[in-house]
C-alpha positions in Angstrom: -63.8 -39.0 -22.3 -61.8 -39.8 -19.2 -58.7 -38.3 -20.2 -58.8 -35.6 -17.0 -59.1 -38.8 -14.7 -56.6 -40.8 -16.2 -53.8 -38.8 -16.4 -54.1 -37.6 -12.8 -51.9 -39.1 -10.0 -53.4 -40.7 -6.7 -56.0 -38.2 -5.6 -58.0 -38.3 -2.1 -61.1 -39.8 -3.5 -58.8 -42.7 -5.0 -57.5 -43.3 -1.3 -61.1 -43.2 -0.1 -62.2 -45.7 -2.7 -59.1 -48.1 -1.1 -60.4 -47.5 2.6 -63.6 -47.9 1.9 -63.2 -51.1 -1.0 -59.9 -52.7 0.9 -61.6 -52.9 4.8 -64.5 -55.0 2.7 -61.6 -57.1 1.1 -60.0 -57.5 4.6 -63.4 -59.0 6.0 -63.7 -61.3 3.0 -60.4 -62.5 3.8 -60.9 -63.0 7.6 -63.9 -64.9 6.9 -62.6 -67.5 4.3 -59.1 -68.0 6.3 -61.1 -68.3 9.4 -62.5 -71.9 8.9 -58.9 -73.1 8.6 -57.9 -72.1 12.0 -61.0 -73.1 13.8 -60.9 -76.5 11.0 -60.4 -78.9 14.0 -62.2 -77.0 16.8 -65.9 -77.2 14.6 -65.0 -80.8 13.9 -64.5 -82.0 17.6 -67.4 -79.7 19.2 -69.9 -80.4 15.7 -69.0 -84.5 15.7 -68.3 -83.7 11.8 -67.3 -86.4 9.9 -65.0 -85.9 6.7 -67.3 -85.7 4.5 -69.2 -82.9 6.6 -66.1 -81.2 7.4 -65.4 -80.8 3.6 -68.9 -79.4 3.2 -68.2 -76.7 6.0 -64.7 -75.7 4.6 -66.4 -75.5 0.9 -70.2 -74.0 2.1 -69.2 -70.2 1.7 -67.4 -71.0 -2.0 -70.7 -72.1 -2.8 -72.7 -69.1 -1.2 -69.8 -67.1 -3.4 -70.3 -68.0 -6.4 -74.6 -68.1 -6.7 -73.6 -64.1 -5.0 -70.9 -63.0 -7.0 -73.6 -64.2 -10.7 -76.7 -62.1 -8.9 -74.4 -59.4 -8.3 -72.6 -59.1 -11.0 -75.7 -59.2 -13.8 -77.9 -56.2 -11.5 -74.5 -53.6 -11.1 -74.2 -53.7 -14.9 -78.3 -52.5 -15.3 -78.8 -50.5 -11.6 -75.2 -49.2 -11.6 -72.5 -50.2 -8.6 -73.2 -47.9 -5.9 -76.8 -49.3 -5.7 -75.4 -52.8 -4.6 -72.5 -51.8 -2.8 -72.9 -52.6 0.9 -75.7 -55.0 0.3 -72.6 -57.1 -0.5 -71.1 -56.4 3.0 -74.8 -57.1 5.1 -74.8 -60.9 4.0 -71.3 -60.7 5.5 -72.5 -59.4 8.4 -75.4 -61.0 8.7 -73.8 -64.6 8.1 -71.0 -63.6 10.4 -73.0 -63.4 13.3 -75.1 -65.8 12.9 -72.2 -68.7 13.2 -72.1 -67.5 17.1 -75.9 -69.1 17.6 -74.3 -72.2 16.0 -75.4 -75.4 17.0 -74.7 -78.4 14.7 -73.4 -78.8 10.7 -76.7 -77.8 9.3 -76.9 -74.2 10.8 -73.4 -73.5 10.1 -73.4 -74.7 6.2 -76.1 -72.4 6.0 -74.8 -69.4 8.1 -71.3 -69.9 6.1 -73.7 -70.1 2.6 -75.0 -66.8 3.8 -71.8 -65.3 4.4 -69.7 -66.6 1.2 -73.4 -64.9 -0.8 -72.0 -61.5 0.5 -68.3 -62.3 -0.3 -68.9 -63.3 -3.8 -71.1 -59.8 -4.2 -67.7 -58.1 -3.2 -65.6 -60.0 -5.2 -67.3 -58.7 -8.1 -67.9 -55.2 -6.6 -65.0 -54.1 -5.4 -62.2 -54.9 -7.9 -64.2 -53.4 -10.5 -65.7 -50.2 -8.4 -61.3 -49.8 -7.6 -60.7 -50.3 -11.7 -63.2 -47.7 -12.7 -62.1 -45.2 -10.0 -58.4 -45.5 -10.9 -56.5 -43.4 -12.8 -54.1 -44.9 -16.0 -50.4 -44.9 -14.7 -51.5 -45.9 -10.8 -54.5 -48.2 -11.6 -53.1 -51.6 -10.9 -51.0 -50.4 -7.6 -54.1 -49.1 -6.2 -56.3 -52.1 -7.0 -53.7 -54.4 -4.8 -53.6 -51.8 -1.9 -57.4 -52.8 -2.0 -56.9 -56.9 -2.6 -53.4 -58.6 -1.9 -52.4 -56.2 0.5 -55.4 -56.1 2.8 -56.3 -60.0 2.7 -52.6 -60.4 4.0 -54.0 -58.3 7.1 -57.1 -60.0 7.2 -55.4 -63.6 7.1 -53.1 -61.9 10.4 -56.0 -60.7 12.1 -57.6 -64.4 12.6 -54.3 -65.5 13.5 -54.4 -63.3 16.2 -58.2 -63.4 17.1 -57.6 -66.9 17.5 -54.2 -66.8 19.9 -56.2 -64.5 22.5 -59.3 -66.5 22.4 -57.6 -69.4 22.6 -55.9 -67.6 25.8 -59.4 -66.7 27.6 -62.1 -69.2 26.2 -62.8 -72.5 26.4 -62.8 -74.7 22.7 -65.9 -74.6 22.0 -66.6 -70.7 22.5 -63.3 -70.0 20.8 -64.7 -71.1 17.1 -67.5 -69.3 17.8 -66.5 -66.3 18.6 -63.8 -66.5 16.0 -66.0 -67.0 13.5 -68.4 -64.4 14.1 -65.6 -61.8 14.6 -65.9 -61.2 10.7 -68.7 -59.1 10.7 -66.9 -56.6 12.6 -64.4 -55.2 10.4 -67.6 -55.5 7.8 -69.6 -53.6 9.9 -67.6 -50.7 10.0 -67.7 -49.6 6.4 -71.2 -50.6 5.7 -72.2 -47.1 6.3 -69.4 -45.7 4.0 -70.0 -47.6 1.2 -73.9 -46.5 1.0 -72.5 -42.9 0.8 -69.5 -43.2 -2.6 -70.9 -42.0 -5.9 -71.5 -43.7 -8.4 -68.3 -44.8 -10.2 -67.5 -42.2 -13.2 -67.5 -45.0 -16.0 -70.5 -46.6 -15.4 -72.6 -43.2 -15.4 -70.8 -41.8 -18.3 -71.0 -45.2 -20.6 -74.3 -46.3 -19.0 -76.5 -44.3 -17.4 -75.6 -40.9 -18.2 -77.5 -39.0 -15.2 -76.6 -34.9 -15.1 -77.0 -35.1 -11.8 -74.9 -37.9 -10.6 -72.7 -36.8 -12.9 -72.3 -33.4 -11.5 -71.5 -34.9 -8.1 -68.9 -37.3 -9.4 -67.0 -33.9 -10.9 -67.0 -32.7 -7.4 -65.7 -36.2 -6.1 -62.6 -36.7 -8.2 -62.0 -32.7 -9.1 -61.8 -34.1 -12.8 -64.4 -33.3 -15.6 -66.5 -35.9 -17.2 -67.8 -36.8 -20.6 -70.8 -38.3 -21.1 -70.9 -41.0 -24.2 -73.6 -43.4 -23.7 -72.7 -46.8 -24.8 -75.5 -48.0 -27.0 -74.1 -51.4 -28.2 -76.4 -54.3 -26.9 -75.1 -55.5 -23.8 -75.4 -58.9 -25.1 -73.0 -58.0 -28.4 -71.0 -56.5 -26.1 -71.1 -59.8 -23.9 -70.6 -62.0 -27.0 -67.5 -60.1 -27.8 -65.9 -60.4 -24.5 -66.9 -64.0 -23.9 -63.5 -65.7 -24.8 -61.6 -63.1 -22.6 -64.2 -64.2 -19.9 -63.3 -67.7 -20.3 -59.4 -67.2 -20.4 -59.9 -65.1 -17.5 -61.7 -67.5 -15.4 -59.6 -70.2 -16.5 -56.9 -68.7 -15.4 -58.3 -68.0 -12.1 -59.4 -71.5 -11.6 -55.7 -72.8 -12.0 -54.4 -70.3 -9.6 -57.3 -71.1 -7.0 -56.5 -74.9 -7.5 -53.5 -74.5 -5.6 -53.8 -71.7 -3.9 -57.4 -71.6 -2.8 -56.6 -74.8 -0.8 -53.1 -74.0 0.5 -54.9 -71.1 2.1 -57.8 -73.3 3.9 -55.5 -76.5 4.2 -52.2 -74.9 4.5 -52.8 -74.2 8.5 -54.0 -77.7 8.6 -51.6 -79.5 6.3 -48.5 -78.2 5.5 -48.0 -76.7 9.1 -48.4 -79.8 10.4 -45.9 -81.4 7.8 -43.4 -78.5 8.7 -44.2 -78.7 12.8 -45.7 -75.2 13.2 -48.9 -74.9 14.7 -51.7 -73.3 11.9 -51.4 -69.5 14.1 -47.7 -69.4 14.0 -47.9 -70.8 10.2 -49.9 -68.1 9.4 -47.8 -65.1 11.0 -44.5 -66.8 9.3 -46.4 -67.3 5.6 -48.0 -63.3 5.9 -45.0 -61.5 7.3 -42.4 -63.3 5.2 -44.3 -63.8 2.2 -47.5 -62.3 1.8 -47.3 -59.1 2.7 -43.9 -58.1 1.0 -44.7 -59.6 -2.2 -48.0 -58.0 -2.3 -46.3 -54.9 -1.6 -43.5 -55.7 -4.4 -46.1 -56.2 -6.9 -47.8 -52.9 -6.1 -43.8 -50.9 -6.6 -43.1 -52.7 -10.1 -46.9 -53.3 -11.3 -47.6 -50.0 -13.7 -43.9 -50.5 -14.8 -42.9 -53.7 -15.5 -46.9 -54.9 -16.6 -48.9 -57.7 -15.5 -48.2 -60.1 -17.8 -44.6 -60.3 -16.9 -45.0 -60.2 -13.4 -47.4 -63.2 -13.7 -44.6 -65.2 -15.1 -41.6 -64.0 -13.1 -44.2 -65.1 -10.3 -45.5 -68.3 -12.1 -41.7 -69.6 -12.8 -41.0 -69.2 -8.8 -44.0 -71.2 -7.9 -43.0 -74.1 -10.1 -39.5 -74.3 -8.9 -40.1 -73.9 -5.4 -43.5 -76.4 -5.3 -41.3 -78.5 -7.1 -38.0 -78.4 -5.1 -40.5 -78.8 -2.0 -42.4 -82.1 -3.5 -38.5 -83.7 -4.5 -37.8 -82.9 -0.6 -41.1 -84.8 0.8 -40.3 -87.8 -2.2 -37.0 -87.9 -2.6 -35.4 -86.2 0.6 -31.4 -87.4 -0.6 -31.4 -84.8 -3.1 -30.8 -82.4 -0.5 -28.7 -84.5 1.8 -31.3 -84.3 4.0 -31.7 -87.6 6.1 -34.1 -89.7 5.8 -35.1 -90.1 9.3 -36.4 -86.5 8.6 -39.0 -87.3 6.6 -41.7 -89.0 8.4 -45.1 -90.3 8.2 -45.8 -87.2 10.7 -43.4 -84.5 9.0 -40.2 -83.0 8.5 -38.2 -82.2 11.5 -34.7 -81.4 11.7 -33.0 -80.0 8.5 -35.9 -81.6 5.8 -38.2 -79.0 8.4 -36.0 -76.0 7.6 -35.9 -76.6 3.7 -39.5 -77.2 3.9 -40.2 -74.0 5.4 -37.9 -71.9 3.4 -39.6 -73.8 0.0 -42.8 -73.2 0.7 -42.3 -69.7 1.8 -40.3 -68.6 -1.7 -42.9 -70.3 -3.5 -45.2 -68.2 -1.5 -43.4 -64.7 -2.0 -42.9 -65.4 -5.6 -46.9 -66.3 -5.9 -47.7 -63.1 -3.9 -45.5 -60.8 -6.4 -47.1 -61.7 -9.7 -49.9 -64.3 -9.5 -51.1 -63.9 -6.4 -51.6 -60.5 -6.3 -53.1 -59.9 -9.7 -55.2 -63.0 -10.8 -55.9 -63.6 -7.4 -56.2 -60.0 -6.6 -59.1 -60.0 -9.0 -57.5 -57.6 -11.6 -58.0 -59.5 -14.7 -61.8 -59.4 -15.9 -62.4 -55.9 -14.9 -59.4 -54.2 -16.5 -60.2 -56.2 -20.2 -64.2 -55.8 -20.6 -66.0 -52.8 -21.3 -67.8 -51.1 -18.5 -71.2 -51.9 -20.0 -70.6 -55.8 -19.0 -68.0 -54.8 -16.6 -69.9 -56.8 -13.2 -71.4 -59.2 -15.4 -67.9 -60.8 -16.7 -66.6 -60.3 -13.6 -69.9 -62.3 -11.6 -69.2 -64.6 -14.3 -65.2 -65.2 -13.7 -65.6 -65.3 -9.4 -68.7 -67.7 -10.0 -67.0 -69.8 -12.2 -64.1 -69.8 -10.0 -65.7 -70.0 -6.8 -67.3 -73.2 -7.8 -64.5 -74.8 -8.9 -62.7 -74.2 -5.5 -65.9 -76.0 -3.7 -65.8 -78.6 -5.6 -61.9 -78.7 -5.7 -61.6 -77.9 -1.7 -64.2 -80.8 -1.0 -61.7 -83.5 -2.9 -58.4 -82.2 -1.7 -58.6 -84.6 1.7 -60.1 -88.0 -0.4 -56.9 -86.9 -3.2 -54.4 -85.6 -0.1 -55.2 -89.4 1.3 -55.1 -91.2 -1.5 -51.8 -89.7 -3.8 -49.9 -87.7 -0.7 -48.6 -84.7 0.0 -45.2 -84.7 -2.4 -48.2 -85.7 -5.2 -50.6 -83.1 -4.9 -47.6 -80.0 -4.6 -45.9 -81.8 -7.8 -49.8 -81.1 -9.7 -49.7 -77.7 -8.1 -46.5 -77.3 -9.9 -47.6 -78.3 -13.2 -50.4 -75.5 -13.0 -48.2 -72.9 -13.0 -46.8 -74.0 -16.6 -50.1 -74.3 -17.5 -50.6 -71.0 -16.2 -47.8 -69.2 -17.8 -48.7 -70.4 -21.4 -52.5 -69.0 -20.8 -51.1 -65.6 -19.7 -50.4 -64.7 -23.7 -54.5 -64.8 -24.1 -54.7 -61.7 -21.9 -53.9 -58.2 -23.1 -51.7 -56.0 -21.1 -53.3 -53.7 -19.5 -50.3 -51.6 -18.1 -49.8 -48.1 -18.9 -53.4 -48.2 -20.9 -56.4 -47.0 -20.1 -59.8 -49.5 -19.3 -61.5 -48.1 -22.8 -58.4 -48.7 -24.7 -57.6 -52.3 -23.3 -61.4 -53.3 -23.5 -62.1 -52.1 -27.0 -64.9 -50.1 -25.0 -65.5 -47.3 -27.8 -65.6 -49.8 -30.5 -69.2 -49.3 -32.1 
């Protein structure tokens, strides 16, 4: 049905389906990393007490996941291109409205607004990349669009928020800062309105001649049409344990990494004396970006499942070495004197660094990059429930990060730093033995991994 697509190489509508998909990915980034810069700046100029600065850190999770269920139930039954950059004018939209800011109310609401929008393109664009993709380059392209471009959007609030803080005064910095997002947003709104339809969908869904014919033209690659007509809730009902494991899954990694990313800037830089811009540049230029870029070299040869736990066994080790150094600092020969109430300085500073980063690098080639890249659910369901399970595995996870991102300060203050990294460690474990529920998908084709043809 889709052999002629599959078994081409990276054509030009697969690089336009990364520009257009990866500059949304890069906004969704900016956005969420944003509040973790700018953390301390809404707190003093808002009068935000804990509890209220939890709320603001946690606000667009929440918008995410109530988004990324709507969206992902009406692309299954109007197709994707309909939706697609919708997703990207509640970004906009909520972007810019954070500039008229003017206490915790408005911006819990603006941020709900924007995180709606984000959770639409967490469901929308891994899957719109999946169904685009051919066989053998499929999981390389779909983290040019993800890991790869949320790196860059991590960077470019680092670097919004050196100049700003260079020109403005505190209280326009966060605002400007945050309402920066929409740019990058902005941009590709227009773009995304004009991609067909994506080849699966209209060959297994809706079947139209004419979209069809246009699609042909698009990827220079005939199509077959074989309308699905299973019940999309048997084909929901036979997918639901996947969805689970799949969520799951993503839950675990979010626990961890979800709130190093928002409290990492805040926390750990502060443990390892870096200030949360210079944290950021260190963690995405040494870490981020080259594991991201390592998974998407060994990805469609090595597999995903592999890769995970390569990755997985990295991030234990390294969490683990790093909560020994906070707890039990003689193990490195490290003195004690540099372990403080305050942070690490001296040589405990520099094995803190260099831990956390490995653990970061490792994360970024295999975990990182593919659970949190949002590969999972789209490459193991069939294309009639594609957005569906998808909505259902971001929503799902999006939820648990709000509610795990508003405890992380009570548990950070009550059990400690060394504490919480050493449970962060566990998850990985956890995580490995979970990643045997998941088919490989490597080398295999969407309808052959998702049982999509069986009647």
């Amino acid at each position: 049905m889709f052999d002629e697509l599959d078994s081409r190489r990276i054509t030009l509508f697969q690089i336009k389906s990364v520009i257009v998909s990866g500059i949304g990915i890069f906004s969704d980034s900016y956005n969420l990393y944003a509040i973790s810069l700018i953390y301390y700046l809404v707190s003093a100029s808002l009068r935000l007490n804990p509890i209220q600065a939890s709320f603001m850190t946690s606000a667009s999770f929440i918008g995410a996941a109530l988004g990324a269920f709507l969206f992902g139930f009406i692309a299954d039954r109007i197709g994707r291109k309909p939706m697609y950059g919708i997703d990207l004018a509640f970004i906009v939209a909520g972007s810019f409205l954070q500039i008229f800011t003017t206490n915790f109310y408005e911006l819990v609401i603006f941020r709900s607004i924007l995180g709606f929008g984000i959770g639409g393109d967490y469901v929308l664009s891994p899957v719109i990349m999946a169904e685009n993709a051919d066989t053998r380059d499929r999981g390389k392209l779909m983290i040019m669009t993800f890991p790869i471009m949320a790196a860059f959007g991590a960077m470019l609030v680092a670097f919004v928020d050196q100049i700003s803080l260079m020109y403005m005064p505190p209280d326009m910095v966060w605002h400007f800062v945050l309402a920066f997002g929409g740019v990058p947003a902005l941009l590709v709104i227009y773009l995304r309105r004009k991609i067909p339809e994506t080849p699966r969908f209209e060959a297994r869904v809706r079947g139209n001649d004419e979209e069809i014919a246009r699609i042909e033209a698009e990827t220079g690659s005939s199509i077959k049409v074989d309308i699905d007509r299973k019940p999309f809730m048997a084909r929901l009902r036979a997918s639901i344990m996947l969805i689970i494991v799949s969520a799951v899954l993503w839950i675990l990694y979010d626990m961890y990494s979800t709130t190093f990313a928002i409290y990492g800037p805040i926390t750990i830089a502060y443990n390892l004396g870096l200030t949360p811009i210079t944290f950021t540049y260190y963690a995405e230029i040494f870490a981020g970006i080259p594991g991201a870029i390592i998974s998407a070299l060994l990805i469609d040869r090595v597999g995903r499942r592999k890769l995970i736990i390569v990755g997985y066994a990295g991030v234990f080790l390294w969490l683990l070495m790093y909560s020994l150094l906070l707890s039990k600092s003689f193990i490195f020969s490290a003195l004690a004197s540099d372990v403080t109430t305050t942070g690490l300085i001296g040589k405990a500073a520099i094995l803190g660094f260099t831990f956390y980063i490995m653990n970061y690098l490792f994360s970024a080639t295999g975990p990182a990059s593919i659970i949190g890249g949002a590969m999972v659910t789209p490459e193991i369901t069939p294309t009639k429930v594609r957005t569906t399970s998808q909505g259902m595995t971001v929503g799902l996870d999006r939820t648990a990060d709000a509610i795990g991102l508003t405890a992380f300060p009570i548990l950070l203050t009550k059990f400690g730093l060394s504490a919480m990294v050493l449970a962060y460690a566990m998850i990985a474990i956890l995580s490995i033995i979970m990643i045997f529920m998941i088919p490989e998908a490597a080398g295999r084709s969407l309808e052959d991994v998702s049982r999509d043809l069986d009647a």
